[in-house]
Backbone bond lengths (Angstrom), bond angles and torsions (degrees), N, CA, C in turn:
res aa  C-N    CA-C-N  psi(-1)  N-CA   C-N-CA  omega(-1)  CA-C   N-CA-C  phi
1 X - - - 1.448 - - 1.530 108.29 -
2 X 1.187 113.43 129.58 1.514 124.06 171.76 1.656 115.14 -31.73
3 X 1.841 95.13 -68.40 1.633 88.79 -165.08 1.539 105.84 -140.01
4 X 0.925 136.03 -172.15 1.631 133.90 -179.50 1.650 95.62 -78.48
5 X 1.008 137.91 -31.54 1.223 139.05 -175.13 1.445 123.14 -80.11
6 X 1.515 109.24 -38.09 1.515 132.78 -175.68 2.421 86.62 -73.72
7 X 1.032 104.01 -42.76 1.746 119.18 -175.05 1.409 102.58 -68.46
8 X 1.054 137.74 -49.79 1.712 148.68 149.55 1.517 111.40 -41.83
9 X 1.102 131.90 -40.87 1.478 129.95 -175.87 1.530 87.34 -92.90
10 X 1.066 148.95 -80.99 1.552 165.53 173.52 1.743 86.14 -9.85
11 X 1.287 135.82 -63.93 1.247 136.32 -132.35 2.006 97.46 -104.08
12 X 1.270 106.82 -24.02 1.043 102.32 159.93 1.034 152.08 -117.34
13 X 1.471 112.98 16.23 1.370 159.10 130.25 1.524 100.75 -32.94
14 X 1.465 106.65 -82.72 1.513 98.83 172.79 2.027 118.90 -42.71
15 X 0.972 117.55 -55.03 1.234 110.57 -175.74 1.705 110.28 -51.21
16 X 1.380 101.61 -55.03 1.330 102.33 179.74 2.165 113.83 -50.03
17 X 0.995 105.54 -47.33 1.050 103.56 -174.81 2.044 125.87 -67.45
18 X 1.794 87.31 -24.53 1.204 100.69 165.86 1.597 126.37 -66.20
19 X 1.406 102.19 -36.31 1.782 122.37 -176.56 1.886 105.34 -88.79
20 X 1.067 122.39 -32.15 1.379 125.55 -173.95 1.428 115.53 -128.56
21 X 1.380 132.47 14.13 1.569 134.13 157.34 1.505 94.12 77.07
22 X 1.163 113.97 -174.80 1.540 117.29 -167.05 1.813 109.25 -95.84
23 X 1.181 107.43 -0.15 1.528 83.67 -172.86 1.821 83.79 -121.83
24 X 1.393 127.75 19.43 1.468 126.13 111.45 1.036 163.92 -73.40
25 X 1.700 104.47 22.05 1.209 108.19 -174.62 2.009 95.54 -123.18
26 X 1.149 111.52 135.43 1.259 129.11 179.69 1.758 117.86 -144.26
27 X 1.403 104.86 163.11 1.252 99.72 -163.32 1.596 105.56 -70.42
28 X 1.390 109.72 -38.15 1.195 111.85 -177.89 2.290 110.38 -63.32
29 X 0.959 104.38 -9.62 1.233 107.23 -176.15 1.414 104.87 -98.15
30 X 0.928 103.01 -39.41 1.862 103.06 150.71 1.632 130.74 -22.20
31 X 1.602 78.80 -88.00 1.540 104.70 171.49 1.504 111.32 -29.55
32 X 1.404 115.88 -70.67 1.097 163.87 178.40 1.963 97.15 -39.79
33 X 0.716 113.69 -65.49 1.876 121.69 -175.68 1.482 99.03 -70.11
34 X 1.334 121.77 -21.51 1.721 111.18 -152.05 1.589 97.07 -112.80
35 X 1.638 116.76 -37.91 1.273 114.52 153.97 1.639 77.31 119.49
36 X 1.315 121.43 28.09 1.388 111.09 169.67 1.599 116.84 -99.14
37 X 1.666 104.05 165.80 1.234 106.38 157.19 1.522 158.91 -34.32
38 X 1.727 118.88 82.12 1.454 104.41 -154.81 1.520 114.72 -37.28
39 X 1.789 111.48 142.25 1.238 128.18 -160.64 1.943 128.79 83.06
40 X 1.257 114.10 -10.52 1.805 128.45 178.43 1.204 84.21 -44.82
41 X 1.928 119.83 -76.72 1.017 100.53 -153.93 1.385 136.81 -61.43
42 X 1.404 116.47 -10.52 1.537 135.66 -171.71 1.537 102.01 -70.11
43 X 1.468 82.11 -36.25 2.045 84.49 -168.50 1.283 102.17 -58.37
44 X 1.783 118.41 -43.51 1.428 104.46 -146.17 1.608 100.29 -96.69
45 X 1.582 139.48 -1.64 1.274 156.51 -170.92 1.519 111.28 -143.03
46 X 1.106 126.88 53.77 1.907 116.24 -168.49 1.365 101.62 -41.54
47 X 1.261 147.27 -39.60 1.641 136.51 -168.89 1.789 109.78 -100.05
48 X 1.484 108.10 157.53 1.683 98.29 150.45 1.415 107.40 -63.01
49 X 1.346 149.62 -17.68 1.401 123.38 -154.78 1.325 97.34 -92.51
50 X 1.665 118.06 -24.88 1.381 128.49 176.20 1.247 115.16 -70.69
51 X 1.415 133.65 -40.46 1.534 144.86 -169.29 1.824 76.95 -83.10
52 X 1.582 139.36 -57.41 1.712 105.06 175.79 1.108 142.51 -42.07
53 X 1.496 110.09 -38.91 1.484 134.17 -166.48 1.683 77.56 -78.37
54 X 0.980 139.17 -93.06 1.023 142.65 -136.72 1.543 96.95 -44.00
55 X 1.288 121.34 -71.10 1.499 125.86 179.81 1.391 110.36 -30.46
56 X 1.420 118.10 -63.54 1.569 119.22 166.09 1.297 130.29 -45.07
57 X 1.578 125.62 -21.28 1.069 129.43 -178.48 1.860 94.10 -98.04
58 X 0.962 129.71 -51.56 1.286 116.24 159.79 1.133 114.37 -32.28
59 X 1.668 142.29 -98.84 1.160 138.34 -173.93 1.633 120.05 -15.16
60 X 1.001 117.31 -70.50 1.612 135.62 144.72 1.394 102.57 11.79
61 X 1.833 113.57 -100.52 1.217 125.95 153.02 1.762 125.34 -15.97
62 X 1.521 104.49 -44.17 1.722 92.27 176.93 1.290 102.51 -89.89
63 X 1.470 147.88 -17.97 0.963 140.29 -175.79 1.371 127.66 -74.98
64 X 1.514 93.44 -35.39 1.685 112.73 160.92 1.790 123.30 -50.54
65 X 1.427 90.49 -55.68 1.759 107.67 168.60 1.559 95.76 -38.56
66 X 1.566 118.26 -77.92 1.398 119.96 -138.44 1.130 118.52 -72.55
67 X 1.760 108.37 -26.80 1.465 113.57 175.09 1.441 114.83 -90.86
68 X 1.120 110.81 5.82 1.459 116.45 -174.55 1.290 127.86 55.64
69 X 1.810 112.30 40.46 1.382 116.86 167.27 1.924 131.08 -67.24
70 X 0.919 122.93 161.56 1.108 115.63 -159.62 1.362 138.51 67.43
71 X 1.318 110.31 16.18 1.700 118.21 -168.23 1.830 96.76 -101.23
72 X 0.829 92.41 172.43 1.996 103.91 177.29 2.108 90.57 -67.84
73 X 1.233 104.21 165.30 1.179 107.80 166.24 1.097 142.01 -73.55
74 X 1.334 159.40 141.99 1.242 139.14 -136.81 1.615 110.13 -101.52
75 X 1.526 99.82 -35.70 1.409 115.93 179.28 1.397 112.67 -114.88
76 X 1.090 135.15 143.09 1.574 127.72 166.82 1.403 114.66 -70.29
77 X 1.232 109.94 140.28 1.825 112.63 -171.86 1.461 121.49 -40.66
78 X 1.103 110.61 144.14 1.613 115.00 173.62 1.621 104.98 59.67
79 X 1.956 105.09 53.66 1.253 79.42 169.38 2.123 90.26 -141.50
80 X 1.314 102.06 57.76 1.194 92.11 -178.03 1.688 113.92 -86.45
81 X 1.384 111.76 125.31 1.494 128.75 -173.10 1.672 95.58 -135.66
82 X 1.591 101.92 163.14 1.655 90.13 -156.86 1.072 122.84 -105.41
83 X 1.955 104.36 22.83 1.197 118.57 164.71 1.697 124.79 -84.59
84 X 1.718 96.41 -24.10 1.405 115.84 162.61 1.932 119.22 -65.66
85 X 1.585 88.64 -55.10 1.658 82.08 176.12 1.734 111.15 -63.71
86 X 1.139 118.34 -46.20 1.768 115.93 172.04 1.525 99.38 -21.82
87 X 1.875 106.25 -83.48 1.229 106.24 -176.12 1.653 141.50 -36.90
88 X 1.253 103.47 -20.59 1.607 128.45 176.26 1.378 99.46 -69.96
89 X 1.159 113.57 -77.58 1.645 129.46 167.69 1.552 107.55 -14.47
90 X 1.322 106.56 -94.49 1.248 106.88 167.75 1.257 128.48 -4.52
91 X 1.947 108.85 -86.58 1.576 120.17 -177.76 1.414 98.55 -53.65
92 X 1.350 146.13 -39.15 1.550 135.53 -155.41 1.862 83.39 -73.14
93 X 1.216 98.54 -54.32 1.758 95.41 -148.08 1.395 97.76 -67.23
94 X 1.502 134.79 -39.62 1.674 114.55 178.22 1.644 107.19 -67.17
95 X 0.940 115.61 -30.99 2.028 109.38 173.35 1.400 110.37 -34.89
96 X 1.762 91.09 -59.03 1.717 97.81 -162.61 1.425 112.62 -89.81
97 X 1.411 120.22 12.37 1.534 111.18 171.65 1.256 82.75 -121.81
98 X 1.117 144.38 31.57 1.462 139.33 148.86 1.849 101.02 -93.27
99 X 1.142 101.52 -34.07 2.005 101.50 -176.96 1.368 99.25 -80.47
100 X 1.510 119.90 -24.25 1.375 103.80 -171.85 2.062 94.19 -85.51
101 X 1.229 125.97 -15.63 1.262 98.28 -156.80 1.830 108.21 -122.33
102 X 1.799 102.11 -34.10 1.823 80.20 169.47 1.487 84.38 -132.71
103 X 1.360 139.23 53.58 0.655 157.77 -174.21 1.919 113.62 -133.68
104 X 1.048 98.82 -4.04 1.612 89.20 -146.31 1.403 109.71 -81.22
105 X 1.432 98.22 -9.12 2.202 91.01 -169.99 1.401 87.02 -79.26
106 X 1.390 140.16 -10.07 1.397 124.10 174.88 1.623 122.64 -67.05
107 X 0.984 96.70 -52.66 1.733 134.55 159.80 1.451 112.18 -24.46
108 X 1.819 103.55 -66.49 1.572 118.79 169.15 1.692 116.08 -73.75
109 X 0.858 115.57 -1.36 1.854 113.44 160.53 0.884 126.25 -109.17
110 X 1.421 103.10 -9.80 1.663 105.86 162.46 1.459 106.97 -58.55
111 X 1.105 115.38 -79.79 1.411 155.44 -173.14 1.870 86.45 -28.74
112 X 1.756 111.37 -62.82 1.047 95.77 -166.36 1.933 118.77 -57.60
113 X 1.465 102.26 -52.63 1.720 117.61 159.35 1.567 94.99 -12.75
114 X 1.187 121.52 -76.90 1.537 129.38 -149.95 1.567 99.06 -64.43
115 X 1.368 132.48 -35.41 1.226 106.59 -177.24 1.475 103.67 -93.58
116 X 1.508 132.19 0.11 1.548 122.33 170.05 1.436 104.43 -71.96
117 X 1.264 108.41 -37.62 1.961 114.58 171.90 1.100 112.37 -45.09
118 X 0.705 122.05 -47.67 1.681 130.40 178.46 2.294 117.42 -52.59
119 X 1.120 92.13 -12.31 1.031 111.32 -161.90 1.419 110.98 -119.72
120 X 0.950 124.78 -46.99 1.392 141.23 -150.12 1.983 97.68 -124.83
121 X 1.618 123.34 111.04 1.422 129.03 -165.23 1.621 77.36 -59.62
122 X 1.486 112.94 -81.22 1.848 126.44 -146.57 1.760 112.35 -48.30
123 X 1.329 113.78 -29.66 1.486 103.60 165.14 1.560 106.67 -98.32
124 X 1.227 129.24 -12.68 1.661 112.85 169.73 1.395 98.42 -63.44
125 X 1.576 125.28 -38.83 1.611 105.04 -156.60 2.072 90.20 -90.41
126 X 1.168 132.44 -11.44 1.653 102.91 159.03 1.210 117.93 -81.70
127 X 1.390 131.66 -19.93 1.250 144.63 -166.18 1.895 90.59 -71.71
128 X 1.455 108.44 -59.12 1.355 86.86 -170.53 1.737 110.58 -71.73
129 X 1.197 118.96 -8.62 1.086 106.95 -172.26 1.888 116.10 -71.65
130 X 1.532 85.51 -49.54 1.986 92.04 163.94 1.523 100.30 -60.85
131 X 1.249 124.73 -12.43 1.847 107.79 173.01 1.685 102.17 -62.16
132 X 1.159 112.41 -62.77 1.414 133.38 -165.93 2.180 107.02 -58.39
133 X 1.247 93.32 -43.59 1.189 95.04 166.07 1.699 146.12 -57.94
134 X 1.688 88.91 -27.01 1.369 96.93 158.29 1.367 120.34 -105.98
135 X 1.145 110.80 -17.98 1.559 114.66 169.51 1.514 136.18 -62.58
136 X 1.530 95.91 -21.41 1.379 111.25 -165.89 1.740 103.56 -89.40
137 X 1.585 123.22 -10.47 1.193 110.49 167.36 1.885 105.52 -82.61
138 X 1.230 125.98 -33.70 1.400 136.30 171.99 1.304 104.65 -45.93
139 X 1.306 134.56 -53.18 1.339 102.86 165.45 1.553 118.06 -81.50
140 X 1.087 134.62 -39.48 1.795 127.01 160.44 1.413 99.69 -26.90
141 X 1.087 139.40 -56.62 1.289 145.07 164.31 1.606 120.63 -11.75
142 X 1.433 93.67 -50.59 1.887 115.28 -149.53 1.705 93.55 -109.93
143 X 1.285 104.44 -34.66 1.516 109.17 169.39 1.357 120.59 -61.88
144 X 1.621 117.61 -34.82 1.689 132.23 -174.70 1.545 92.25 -82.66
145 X 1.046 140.20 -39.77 1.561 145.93 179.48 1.507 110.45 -72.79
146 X 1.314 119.80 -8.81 1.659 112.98 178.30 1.042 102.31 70.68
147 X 1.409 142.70 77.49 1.227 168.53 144.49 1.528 120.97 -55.00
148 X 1.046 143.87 45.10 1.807 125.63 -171.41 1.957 117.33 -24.03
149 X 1.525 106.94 -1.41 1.675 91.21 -172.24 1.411 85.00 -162.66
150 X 1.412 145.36 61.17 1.641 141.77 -164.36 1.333 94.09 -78.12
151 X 1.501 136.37 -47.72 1.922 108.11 172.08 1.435 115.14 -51.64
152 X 1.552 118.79 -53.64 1.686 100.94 176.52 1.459 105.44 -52.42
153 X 1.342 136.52 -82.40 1.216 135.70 -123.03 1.899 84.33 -72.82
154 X 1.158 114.95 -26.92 1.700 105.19 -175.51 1.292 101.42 -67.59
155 X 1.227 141.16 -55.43 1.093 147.91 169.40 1.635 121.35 -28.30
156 X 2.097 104.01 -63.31 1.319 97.48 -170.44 2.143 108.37 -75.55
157 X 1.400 110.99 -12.69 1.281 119.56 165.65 1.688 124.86 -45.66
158 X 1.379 91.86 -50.34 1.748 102.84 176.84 1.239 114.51 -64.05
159 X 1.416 107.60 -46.08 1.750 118.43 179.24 1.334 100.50 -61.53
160 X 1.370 114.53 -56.82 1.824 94.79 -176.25 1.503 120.19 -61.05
161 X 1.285 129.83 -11.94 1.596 130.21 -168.26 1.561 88.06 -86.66
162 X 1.552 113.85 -35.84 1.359 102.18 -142.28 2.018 88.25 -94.16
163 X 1.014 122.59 8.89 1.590 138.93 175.26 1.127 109.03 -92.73
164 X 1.468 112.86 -30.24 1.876 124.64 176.98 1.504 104.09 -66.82
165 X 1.485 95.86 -55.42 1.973 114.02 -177.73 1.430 124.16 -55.00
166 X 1.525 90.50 -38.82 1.433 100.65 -174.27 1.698 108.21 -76.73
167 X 1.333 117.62 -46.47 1.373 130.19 -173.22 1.840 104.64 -61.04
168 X 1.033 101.55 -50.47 1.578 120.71 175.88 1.461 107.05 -51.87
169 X 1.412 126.28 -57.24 1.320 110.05 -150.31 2.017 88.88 -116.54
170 X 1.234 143.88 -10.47 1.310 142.72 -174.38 1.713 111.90 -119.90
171 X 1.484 102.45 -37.28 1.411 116.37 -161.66 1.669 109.22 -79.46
172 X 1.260 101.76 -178.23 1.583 102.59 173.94 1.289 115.18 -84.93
173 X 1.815 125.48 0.91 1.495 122.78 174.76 1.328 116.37 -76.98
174 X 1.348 116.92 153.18 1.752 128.91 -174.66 1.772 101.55 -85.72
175 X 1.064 98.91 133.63 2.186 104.42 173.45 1.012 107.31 -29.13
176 X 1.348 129.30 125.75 1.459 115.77 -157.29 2.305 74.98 -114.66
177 X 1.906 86.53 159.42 1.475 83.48 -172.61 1.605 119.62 -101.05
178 X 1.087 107.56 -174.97 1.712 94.41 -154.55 1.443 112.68 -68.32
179 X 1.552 112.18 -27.54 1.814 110.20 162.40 1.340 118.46 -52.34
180 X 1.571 111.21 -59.56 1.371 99.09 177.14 1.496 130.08 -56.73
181 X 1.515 122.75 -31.26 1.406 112.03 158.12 1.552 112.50 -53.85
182 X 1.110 125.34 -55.09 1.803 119.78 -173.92 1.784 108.36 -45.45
183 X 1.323 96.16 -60.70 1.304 89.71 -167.28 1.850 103.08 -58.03
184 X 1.163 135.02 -55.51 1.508 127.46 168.71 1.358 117.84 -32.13
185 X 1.514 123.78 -36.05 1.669 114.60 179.16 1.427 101.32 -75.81
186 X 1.389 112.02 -41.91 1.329 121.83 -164.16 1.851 112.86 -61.07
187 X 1.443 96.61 -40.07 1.551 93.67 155.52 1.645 142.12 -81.67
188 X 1.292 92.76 -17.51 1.444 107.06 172.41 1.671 101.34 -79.28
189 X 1.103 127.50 -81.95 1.407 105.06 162.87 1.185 147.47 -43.96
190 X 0.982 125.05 7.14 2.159 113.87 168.22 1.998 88.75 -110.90
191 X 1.744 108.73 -39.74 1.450 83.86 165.15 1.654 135.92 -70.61
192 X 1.744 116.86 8.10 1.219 89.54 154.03 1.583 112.01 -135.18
193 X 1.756 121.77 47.17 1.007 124.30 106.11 1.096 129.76 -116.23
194 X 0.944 149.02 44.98 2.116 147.13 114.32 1.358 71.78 132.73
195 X 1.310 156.15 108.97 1.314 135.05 163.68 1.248 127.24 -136.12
């Protein structure tokens, strides 16, 4: 994030968008939620497509934090044993029942972002790009674990977390609790390396 201020508009942007869907969030509602000066938010995003991007590029940033992208690798390649995948399990599954639970207005602006993407070319093409950005350690991930196929299995990995998220926080499934996510990664991973 640029500045403590640009992180203040960014952060309550998300809230707003979490509590009022996307075609509730405005600059003036910004301003307005954060206790700033009518116009802050204009300064720090002049457009909605800019106050999106920005929100999206925020999220990004916290998502990185929580999952711990960008860090050195945890294991040295080709060394998946199933005390390592356990441990994977684990850290994945408290992350994401942390987004599902005091985490979650982050969770719900994602979600909202993703269906304005859908709509809108200039934030679908950053939107997918922060897709790729977090994705691309998920398979580094699957590649350091000895993977025979780390883009598929990185790939079908995300989809299943993001089937947990989705079911959890939109769907007709109940918060599922943080064991039951572990044990689900934990089987999804050793079944797709033989484990």
């Amino acid at each position: 994030m640029k500045s403590q201020r640009a992180e203040l508009v960014a952060d309550t942007a998300i809230t707003v968008l979490a509590e009022r869907g996307v075609h509730g969030l405005t600059h003036r509602t910004v301003d307005e939620t954060a206790g700033l000066a009518p116009g802050s938010a204009s300064n720090v995003a002049r457009t909605r497509l800019a106050l999106l991007e920005l929100v999206l590029e925020r999220l990004a940033e916290l998502d990185t934090v929580a999952f711990g992208f960008g860090a050195e690798p945890v294991v040295p390649e080709g060394t998946a044993t199933a005390a390592v995948l356990d441990m994977f399990a684990a850290m994945t599954a408290r992350t994401l029942h942390v987004r599902l639970t005091s985490e979650r207005r982050q969770s719900i602006a994602r979600y909202e972002l993703a269906m304005e993407a859908t709509r809108h070319p200039g934030l679908r093409e950053l939107y997918d790009a922060v897709g790729r950005r977090l994705r691309d350690p998920v398979v580094a991930m699957f590649t350091a674990l000895g993977s025979p196929d780390p883009a598929r299995h990185g790939q079908q990995a995300v989809a299943f977390l993001e089937g947990v998220m989705f079911d959890a926080l939109v769907g007709a499934g109940p918060e599922p609790a943080e064991e039951g996510i572990r044990l689900g990664v934990r089987e999804l991973f050793r079944g797709m390396l033989g484990q």
